[in-house]
N, C-alpha and C positions, 0 to 999 in steps of 0.2 A: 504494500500500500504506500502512495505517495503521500509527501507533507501534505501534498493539496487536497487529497481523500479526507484523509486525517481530519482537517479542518473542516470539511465540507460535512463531518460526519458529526463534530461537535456543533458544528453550526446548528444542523438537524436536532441536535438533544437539547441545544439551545431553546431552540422553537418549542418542543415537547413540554420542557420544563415552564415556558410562559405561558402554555396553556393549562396546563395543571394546574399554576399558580390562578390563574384566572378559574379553573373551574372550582379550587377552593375557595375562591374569595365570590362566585356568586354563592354559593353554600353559607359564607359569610352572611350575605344580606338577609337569608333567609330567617336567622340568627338573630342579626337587628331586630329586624320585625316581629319577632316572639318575645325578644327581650324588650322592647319598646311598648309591645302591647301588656306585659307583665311588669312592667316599670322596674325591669332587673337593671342591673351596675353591667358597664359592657364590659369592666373587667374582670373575667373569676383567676384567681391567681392557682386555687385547687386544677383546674382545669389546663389551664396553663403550663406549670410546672409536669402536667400527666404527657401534653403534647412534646416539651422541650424533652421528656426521660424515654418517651416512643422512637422522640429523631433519633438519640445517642445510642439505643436499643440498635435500630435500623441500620444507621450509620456501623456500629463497630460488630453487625454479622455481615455485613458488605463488607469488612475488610476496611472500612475508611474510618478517619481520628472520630471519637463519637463526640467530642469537644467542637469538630464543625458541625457536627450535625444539632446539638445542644444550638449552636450559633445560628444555623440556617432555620430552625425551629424559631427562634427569636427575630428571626427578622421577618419571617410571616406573621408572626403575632403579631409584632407592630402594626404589619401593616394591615393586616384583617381590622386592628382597633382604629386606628387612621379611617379605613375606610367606616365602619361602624360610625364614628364621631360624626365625619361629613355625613351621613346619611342622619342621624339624628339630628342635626344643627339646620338641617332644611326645611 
């Protein structure tokens, strides 16, 4: 395989990975809107902390540091609460 496969093949996982992202973050909204109509806090930290020990889980039986995975777990959070905020503040 050439550099240029190579790249063209992370490229692909690239794309993979922003649609995932996007299909977790409408799953997101849905979320909003239960919590909004039950006038829940958008953040649960219980919940939270169970997704961040899932990535590190996932992360270090894939063979990769489970500390990225704890990490990449955390920046979805954010950004599911991010969007959550914006959709509450409308």
């Amino acid at each position: 395989m050439s550099l240029e496969e190579a790249r063209q093949e992370i490229d692909e996982a690239n794309r993979k990975i922003v649609n995932d992202v996007r299909e977790r973050m409408d799953a997101v909204l849905k979320i909003v809107d239960h919590k909004s109509r039950e006038d829940m806090q958008i953040r649960d930290e219980a919940r939270e902390e169970e997704v961040k020990n899932q990535f590190e889980e996932i992360f270090d039986k894939k063979n990769m540091p489970a500390e990225r995975g704890r990490e990449l777990a955390e920046v979805l959070i954010e950004t599911a609460v991010d969007i959550q905020k914006d959709v509450i503040d409308r």
